[in-house]
C-alpha positions as CSV (number, residue, x, y, z in Angstrom):
1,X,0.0,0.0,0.0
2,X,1.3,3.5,-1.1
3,X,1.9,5.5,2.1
4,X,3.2,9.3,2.2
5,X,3.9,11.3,5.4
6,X,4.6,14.3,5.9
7,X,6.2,16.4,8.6
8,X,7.8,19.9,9.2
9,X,5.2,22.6,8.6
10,X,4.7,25.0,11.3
11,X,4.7,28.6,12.1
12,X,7.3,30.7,10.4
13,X,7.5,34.3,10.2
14,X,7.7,36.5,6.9
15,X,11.3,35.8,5.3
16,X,11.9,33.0,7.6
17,X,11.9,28.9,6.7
18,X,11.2,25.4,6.9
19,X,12.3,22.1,6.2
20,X,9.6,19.8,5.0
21,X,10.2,15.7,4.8
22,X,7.9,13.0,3.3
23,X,8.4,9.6,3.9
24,X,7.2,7.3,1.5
25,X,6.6,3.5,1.6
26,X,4.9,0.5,-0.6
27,X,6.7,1.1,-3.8
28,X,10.2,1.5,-4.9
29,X,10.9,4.9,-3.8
30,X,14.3,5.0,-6.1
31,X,12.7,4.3,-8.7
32,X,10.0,7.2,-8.8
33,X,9.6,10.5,-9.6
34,X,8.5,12.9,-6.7
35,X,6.8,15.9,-6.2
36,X,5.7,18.3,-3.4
37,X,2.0,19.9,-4.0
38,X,0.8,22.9,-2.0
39,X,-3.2,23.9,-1.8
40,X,-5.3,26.7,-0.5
41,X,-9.0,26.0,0.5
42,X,-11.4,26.0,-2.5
43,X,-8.5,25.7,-5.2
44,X,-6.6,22.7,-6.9
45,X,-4.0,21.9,-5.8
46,X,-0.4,23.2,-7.0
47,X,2.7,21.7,-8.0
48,X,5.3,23.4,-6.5
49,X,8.5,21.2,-7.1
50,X,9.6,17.4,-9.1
51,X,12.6,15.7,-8.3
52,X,14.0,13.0,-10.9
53,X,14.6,9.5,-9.9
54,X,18.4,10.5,-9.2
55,X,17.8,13.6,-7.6
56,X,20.3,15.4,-10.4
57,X,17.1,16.3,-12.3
58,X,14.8,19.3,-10.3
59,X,11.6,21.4,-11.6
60,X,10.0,24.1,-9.7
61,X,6.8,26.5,-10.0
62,X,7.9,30.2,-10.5
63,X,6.4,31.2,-7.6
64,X,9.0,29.1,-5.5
65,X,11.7,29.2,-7.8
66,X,14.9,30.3,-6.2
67,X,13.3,30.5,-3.1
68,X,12.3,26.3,-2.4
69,X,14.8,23.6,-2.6
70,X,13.5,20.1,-3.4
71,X,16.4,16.8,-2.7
72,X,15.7,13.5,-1.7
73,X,17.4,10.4,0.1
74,X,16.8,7.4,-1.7
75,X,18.4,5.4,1.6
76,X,15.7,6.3,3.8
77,X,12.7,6.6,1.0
78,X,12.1,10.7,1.9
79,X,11.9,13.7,0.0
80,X,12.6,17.1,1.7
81,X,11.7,20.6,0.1
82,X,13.6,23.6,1.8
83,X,11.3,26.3,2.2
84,X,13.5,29.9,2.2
85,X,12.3,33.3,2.3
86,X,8.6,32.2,3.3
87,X,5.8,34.6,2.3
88,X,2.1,34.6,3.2
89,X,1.3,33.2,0.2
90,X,3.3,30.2,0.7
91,X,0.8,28.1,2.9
92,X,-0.9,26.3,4.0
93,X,-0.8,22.6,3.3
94,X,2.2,21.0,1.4
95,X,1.8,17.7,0.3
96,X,4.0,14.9,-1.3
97,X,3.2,12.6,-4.3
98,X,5.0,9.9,-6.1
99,X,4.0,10.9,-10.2
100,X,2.5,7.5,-11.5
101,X,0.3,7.5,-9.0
102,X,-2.6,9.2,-7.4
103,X,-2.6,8.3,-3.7
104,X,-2.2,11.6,-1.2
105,X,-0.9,12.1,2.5
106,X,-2.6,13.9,5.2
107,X,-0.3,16.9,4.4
108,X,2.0,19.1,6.7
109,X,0.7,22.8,7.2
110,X,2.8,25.7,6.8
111,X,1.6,29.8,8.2
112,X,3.3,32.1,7.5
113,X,3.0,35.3,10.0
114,X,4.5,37.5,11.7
């Protein structure tokens, strides 16, 4: 059974950061692409960062782009995404996802305040 959890979100100030993890289980984590999806009540959910297989390959939404930091460690099935300079608009709920499939976590919730 596909399992994702993730951790890290808290309270964090305006310019601040975070560290999120995700542990994944049931599948051949080094063998997947991952991603890390934010939402905000009433919309869809956004990609925000993909990491390749290797971790050499990384994507990212322009809204986090040079900001957010996505790596992975294949030895302990997690995926992290660095969260710098934080803004209001960066929360709440961050969620990870393997790409070929469609099962979700509870999420990790990020505020942003100061």
């Amino acid at each position: 059974q596909v399992q994702f959890v993730e951790s890290g979100g808290g309270l964090a100030q305006p310019g601040g950061s975070l560290r999120l993890s995700c542990v994944a289980s049931g599948f051949t984590f080094s063998q997947s692409q991952m991603r890390w999806f934010r939402q905000v009540p009433g919309k869809e959910r956004e990609m925000v960062a993909s990491i390749s297989r290797t971790g050499l390959g990384t994507d990212y939404a322009d809204s986090v782009n040079r900001r957010f930091i996505i790596t992975r460690d294949n030895s302990v099935n997690t995926v992290y995404l660095q969260m710098n300079n934080l803004q209001p608009e960066d929360g709440p709920v961050y969620y990870c996802k393997a790409v070929w499939d469609n099962t979700w976590g509870r999420g990790t919730q990020v505020f942003v305040s100061s």
